[in-house]
N, C-alpha and C positions, 0 to 999 in steps of 0.2 A: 455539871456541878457535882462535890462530890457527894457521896450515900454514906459510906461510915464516919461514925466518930473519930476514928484516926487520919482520915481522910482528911475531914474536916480542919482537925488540927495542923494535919499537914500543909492546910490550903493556909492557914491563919498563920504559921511562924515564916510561910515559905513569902508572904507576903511582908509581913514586915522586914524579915531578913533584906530583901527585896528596896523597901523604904529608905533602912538602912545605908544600903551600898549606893543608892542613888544620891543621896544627901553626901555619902566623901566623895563618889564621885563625880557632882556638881561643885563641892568645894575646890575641888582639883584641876578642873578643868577653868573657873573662875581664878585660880590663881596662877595658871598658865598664862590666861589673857591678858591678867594684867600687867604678865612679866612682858607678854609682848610689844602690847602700848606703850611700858617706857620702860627698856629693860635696865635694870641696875642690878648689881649684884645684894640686895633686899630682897627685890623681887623673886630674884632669882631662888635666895634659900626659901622662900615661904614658898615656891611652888618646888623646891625638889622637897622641901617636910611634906608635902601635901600628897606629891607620887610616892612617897618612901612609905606613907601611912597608907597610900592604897594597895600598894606592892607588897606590904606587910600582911595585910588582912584578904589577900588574894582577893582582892578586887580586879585589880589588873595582874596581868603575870610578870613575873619580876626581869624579863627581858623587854617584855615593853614599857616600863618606868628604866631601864637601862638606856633604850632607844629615845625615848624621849628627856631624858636629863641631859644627855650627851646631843640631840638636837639645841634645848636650852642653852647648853656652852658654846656652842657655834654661837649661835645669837650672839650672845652676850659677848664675844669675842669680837666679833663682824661688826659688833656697834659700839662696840669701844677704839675699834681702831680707826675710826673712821673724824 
């Protein structure tokens, strides 16, 4: 645990920070899945907003919201053509 007051603080912003980043990326990862279940290009823009706001706020790194968008287009290609 920590002993100083800056510590302390450190422990308190480092956890919400923390809150934070888990709640967009739960939202991101939820709008992933649902793109998967039925993919439509709907789905599709509400989960690249959703990596392009986690890729924005370095949640994730912006090569893998690249990797993953670009996986998404597959998808959505491979079940459209079908």
């Amino acid at each position: 645990m920590p002993i100083t007051s800056s510590a302390k603080k450190a422990l308190r912003t480092s956890q919400s920070h923390f809150e934070a980043n888990q709640r967009v990326r739960s939202q991101m990862k939820t709008a992933i899945k649902r793109f998967q279940e039925s993919p439509t290009p709907e789905n599709l823009a509400k989960a690249f907003s959703r990596i392009d706001r986690a890729a924005k706020n370095n949640i994730i790194h912006t090569r893998t919201a690249a990797r993953r968008k670009s996986s998404l287009t597959k998808t959505l290609e491979t079940a459209s053509a079908k």
